[in-house]
Each structure stands twice: as structure tokens, then as C-alpha cells.
ZAMARGU-4260 file (C-alpha; in steps of 0.2 Angstrom, whole numbers, plus 5000, padded with zeros to 4 digits):
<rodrens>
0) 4998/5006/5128 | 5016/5010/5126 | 5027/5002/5113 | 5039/4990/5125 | 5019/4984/5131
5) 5013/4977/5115 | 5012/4959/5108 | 5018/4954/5094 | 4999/4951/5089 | 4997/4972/5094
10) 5013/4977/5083 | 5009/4966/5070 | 4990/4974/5068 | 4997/4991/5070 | 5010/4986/5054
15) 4995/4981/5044 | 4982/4995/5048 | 4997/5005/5042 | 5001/4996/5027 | 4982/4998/5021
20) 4985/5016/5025 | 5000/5016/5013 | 4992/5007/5002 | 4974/5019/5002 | 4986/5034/4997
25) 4994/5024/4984 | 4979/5020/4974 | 4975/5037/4975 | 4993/5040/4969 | 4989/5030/4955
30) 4971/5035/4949 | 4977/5056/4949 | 4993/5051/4938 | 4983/5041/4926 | 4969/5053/4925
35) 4982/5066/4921 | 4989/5055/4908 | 4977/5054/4902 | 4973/5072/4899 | 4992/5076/4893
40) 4997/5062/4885 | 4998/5069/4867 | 5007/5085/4876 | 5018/5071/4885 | 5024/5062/4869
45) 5027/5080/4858 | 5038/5086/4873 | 5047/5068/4876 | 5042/5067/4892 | 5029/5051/4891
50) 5039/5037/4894 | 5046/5045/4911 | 5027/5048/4919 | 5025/5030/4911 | 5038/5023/4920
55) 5030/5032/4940 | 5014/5026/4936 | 5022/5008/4932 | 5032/5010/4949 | 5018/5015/4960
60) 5006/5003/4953 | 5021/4991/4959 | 5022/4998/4976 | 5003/4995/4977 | 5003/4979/4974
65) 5018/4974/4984 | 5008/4984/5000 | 4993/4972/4995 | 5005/4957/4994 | 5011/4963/5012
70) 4994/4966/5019 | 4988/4949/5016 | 5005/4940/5023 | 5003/4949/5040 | 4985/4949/5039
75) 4988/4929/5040 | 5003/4929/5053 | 4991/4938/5065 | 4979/4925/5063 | 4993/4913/5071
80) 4997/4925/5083 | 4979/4930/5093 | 4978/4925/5106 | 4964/4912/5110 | 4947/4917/5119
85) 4947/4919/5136 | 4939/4905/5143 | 4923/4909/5156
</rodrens>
């Protein structure tokens, strides 16, 4: 189905199955910086560099959240816009 062919139901799930695509990679993100943090952190501190890789986990732990914020706003407009079972 070609883009100018969809509902705004259609473009509206394909947003959100994208979002949760996003948002999969960005708690992926998250959990391999912290476990490397976790690992260097002494390292990080010696070498000044902690508060830096403080503040990109802090960031993409915000950008995961705002995705889950997203999700569940579209996840609800597309409740409103589906259409209603086909009657037999």
C-alpha cells in the first residue's frame, strides 16, 4: 500500500511500530553504556571524563522515556481512529 493510500489509522500505526523500534535500540543504548560505566567508572573519574558519559546515559535515558511517552499517546489516538467492525 502505497503511502498517498493509507489512513490516518495506517500512518499512525506505522509511527508507532517505529517509535517501539526507536525506543527497543534505545534501551539497548542505555544498558551497554551503563554496563560500561560500570566497568570504567574509576578509570572515568581519574581521567575527568565521568560527568560527560553521565550526562549521554542521562540524555538517552530521556530520549527513552520521551519514545515511551510517545508510544502510549499514539497508541491511544489510534484507538479513536480504527475503524469500526465491518458489519455482516
Amino acid at each position: 500500500m502505497s503511502a498517498d493510500t493509507k489512513t490516518p489509522f495506517e500512518h499512525v500505526n506505522d509511527v508507532v511500530a517505529q517509535l517501539k523500534e526507536m525506543r527497543h535500540y534505545a534501551k539497548n543504548n542505555v544498558e551497554t553504556l551503563t554496563a560500561q560505566w560500570l566497568l570504567f567508572d574509576g578509570e572515568l573519574k581519574k581521567l575527568k571524563q565521568a560527568a560527560s558519559t553521565e550526562t549521554l546515559m542521562t540524555r538517552q535515558s530521556e530520549l527513552h522515556d520521551a519514545l515511551n511517552e510517545q508510544i502510549a499517546i499514539l497508541e491511544e489516538l489510534a484507538t479513536t481512529l480504527q475503524p469500526p467492525p465491518e458489519q455482516p
